[in-house]
C-alpha positions in Angstrom: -4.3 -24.6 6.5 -3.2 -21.5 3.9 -6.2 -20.1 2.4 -5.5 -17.8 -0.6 -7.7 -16.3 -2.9 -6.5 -18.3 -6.3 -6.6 -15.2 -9.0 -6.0 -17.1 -11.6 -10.0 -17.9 -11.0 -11.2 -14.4 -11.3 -13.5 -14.1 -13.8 -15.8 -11.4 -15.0 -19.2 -12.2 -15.7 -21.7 -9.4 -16.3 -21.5 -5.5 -16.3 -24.8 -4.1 -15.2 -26.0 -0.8 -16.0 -29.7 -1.8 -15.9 -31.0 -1.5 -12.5 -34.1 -3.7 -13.6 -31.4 -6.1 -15.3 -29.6 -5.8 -11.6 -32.5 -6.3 -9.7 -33.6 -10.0 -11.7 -29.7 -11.0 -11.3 -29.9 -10.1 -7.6 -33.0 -12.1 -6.9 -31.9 -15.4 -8.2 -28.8 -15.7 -6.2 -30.2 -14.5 -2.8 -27.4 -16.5 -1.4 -24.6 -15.2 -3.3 -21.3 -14.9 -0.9 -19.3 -12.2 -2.1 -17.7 -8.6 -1.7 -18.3 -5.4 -2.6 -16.0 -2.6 -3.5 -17.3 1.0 -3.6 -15.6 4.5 -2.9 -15.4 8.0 -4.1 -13.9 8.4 -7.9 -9.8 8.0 -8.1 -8.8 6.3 -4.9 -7.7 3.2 -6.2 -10.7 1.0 -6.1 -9.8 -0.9 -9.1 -5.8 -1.0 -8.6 -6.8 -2.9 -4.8 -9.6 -5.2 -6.9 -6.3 -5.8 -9.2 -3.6 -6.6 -6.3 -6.0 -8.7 -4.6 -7.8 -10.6 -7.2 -5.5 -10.4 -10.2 -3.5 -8.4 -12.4 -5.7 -6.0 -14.5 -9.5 -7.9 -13.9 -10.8 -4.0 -13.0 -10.0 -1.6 -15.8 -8.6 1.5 -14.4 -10.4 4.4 -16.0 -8.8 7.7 -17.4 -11.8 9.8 -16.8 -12.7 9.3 -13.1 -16.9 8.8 -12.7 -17.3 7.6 -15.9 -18.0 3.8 -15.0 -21.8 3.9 -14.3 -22.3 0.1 -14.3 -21.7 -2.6 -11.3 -19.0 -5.5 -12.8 -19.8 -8.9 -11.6 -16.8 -11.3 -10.9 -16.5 -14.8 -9.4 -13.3 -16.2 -7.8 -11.9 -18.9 -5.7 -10.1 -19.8 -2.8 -7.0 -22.2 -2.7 -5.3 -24.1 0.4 -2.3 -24.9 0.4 -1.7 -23.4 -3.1 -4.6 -26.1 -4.8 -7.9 -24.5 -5.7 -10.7 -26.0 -3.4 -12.9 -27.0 -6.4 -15.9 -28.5 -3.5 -16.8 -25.0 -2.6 -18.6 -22.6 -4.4 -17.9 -19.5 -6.1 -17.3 -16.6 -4.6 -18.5 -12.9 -6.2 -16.9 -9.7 -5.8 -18.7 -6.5 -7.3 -16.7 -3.8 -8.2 -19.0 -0.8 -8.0 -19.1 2.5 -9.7 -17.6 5.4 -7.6 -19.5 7.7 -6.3 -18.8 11.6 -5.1 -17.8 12.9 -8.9 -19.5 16.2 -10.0 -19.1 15.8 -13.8 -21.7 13.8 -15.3 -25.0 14.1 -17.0 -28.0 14.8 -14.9 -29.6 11.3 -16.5 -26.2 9.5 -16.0 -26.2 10.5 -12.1 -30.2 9.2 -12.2 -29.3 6.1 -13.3 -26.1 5.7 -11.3 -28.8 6.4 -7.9 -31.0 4.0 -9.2 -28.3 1.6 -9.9 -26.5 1.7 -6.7 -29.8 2.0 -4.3 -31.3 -1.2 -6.4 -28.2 -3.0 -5.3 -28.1 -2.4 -1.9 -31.5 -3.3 -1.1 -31.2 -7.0 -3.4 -28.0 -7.8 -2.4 -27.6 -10.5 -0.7 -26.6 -10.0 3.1 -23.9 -12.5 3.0 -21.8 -9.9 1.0 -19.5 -7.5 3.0 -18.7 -4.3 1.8 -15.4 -2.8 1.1 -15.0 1.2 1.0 -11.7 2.4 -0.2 -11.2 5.9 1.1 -7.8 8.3 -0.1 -5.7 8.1 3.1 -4.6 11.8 2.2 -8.5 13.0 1.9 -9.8 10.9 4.1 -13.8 11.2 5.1 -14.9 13.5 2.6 -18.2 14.9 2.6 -19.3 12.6 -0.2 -17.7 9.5 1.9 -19.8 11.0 4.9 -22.9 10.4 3.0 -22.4 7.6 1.6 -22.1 6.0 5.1 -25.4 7.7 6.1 -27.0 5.9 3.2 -24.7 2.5 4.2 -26.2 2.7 8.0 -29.8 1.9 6.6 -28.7 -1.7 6.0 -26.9 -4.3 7.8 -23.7 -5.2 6.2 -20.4 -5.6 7.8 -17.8 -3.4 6.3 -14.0 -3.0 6.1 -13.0 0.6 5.5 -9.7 0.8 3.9 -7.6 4.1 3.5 -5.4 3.2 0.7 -2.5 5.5 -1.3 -1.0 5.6 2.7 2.7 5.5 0.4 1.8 9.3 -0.3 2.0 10.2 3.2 5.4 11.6 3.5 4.8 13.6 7.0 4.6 11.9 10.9 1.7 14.6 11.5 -0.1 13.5 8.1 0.3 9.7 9.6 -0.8 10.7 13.4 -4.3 12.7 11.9 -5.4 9.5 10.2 -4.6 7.2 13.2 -6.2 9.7 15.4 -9.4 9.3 12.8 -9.8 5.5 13.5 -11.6 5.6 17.0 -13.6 8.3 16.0 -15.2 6.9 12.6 -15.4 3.9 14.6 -17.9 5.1 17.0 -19.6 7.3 14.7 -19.7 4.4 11.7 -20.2 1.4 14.1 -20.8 -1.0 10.6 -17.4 -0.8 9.7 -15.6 -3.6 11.4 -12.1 -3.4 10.7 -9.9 -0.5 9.3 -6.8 -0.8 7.1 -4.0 1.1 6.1 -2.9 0.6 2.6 -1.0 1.1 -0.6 -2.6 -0.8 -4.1 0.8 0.8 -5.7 3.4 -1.0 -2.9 1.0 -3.2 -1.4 1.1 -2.5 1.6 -0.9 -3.9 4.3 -3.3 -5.7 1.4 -1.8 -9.2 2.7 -3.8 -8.4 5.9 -6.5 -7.5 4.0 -6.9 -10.8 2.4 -6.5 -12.5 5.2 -9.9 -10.7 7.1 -11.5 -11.0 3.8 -11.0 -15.0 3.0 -12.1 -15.4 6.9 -15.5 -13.4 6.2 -15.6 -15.9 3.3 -15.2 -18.7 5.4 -17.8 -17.6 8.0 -20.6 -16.7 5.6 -20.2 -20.3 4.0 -20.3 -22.1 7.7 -23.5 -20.1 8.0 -25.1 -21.4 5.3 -24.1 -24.3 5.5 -25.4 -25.2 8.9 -29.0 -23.6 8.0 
């Protein structure tokens, strides 16, 4: 059987800047089986959301760190190229990036308040997605962010996209030689990926884990 995820389903549904708005969302779909896709400003979070579930559902912005609200999506899977209409909707929450310097005091408030309200509602059937610049790769703000991750208990795929822009062996050989070790250190992060949003490279694979995850999460309720 050839599960896809059918993109032509991808819908948006809410843009929440509100954390008490977030936090009455979150608690009446403690179920919710989704995604979520977070990482520093400018490393292509939106242009993977876009390759993966459609062309253009996350606007790219011209001013990285300016989004400051979480976008709310459902989406489906198909088999076999027909969209399985007996299971339910999956969500995928593309998340404001974090790590950029130039905003308000209040805005970067709000943003905290925002992103710490989500991580403690979400549900725990949701698996997070960090997109990391394969060039920068681990950057302090990355660092913390996966100090604040290790508090909770979410499975996570790191991916290190824009891996196109590595034009040198040595460049390559540093990052492979970075796997083992944020594996150890970041033992919540599951699977690491290599990719390219712009040539989309190594995405395939990514859908792949990701529609299994799916898959898994609804078994599990299913047999509670």
């Amino acid at each position: 059987m050839a599960f896809e995820i059918a993109r032509e389903t991808s819908t948006f549904k809410y843009g929440m800047s509100n954390p008490e708005q977030l936090h009455e969302w979150l608690k009446e779909n403690p179920q919710a089986i989704g995604l979520g896709f977070v990482g520093r400003s400018n490393v292509g979070k939106s242009s993977t959301i876009n390759t993966l579930f459609g062309n253009k559902i996350a606007k790219v912005s011209k001013t990285p760190g300016r989004t400051r609200e979480i976008n709310i999506f459902t989406f489906k899977l198909k088999n076999d190229g027909k969209i399985i209409e007996d299971m339910p909707e999956f969500y995928f929450y593309d998340l404001p990036g974090y790590g950029h310097a130039e905003v308000s005091k209040e805005m970067s408030k709000n943003w905290e308040a925002l992103m710490s309200t989500f991580f403690a509602d979400i549900s725990l059937h949701t698996l997070m997605v960090n997109i990391q610049d394969a060039r920068h790769p681990n950057q302090k703000s990355d660092q913390e962010f996966h100090q604040f991750l290790k508090n909770f208990n979410f499975e996570t795929f790191l991916l290190f996209n824009k891996i196109d822009k590595l034009k040198k062996q040595k460049e390559r050989a540093a990052l492979n030689k970075l796997k083992p070790v944020l594996s150890k250190e970041f033992k919540w992060v599951r699977q690491i990926y290599f990719t390219s949003a712009e040539k989309k490279d190594g995405l395939a694979q990514v859908e792949e884990a990701i529609i299994s995850y799916l898959l898994r999460q609804r078994d599990l309720l299913e047999s509670m």
